[in-house]
C-alpha positions as CSV (number, residue, x, y, z in Angstrom):
1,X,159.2,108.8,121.9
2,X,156.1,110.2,123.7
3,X,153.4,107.6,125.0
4,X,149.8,109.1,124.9
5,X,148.1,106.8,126.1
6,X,149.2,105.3,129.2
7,X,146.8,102.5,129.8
8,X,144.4,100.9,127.8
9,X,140.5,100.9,129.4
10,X,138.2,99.1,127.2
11,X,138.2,98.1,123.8
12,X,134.8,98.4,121.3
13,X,134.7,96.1,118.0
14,X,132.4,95.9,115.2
15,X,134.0,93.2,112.9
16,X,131.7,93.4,110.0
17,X,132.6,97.0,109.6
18,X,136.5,96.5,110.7
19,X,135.6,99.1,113.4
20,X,137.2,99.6,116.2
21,X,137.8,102.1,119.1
22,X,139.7,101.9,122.4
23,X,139.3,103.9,125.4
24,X,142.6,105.3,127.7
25,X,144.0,107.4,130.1
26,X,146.8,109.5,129.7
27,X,150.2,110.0,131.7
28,X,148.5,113.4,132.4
29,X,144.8,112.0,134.0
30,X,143.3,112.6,130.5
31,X,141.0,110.1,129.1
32,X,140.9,109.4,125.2
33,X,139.5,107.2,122.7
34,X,141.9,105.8,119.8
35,X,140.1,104.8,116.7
36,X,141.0,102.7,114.0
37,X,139.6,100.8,110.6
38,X,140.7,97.4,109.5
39,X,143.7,96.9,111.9
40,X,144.7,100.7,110.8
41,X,145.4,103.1,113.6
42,X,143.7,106.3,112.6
43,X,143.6,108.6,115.3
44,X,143.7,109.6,118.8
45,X,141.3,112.1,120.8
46,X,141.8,113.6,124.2
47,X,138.9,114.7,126.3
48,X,140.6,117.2,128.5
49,X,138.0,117.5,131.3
50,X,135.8,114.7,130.6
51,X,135.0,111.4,132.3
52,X,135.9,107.9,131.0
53,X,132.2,107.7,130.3
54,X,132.5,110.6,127.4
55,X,135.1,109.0,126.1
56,X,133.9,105.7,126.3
57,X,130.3,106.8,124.7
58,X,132.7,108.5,121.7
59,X,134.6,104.8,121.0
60,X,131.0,103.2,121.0
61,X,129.2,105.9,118.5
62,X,132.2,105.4,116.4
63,X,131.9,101.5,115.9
64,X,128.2,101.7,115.2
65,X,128.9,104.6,113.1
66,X,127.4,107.3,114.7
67,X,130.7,108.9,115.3
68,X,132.5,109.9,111.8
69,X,136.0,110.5,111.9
């Protein structure tokens, strides 16, 4: 099995909207953002050449729904 996301950054909530986005780094150096709705993974991106802030700034415009999936 691979892992994608090696370790967990920072975690963005919007409970009224079961939103919720979480910001990682990858095995390879990538960072990434992991999205899902009402407990329900839905996705994975990965910012190849990007900072932690892009990916971090993707996970927040997705829980105030700015970001659509």
């Amino acid at each position: 099995m691979m892992r994608i996301a090696e370790k967990i950054l920072s975690t963005y909530t919007d409970q009224t909207l079961g939103l919720k986005a979480s910001t990682f780094i990858t095995e390879a150096g990538h960072f990434g953002t992991r999205f899902y709705k009402d407990g329900v993974w839905l996705a994975d991106e990965i910012y190849k050449g990007h900072s932690e802030e892009y990916a971090e700034n993707a996970a927040e415009n997705y829980v105030m729904e700015i970001k659509k999936l």
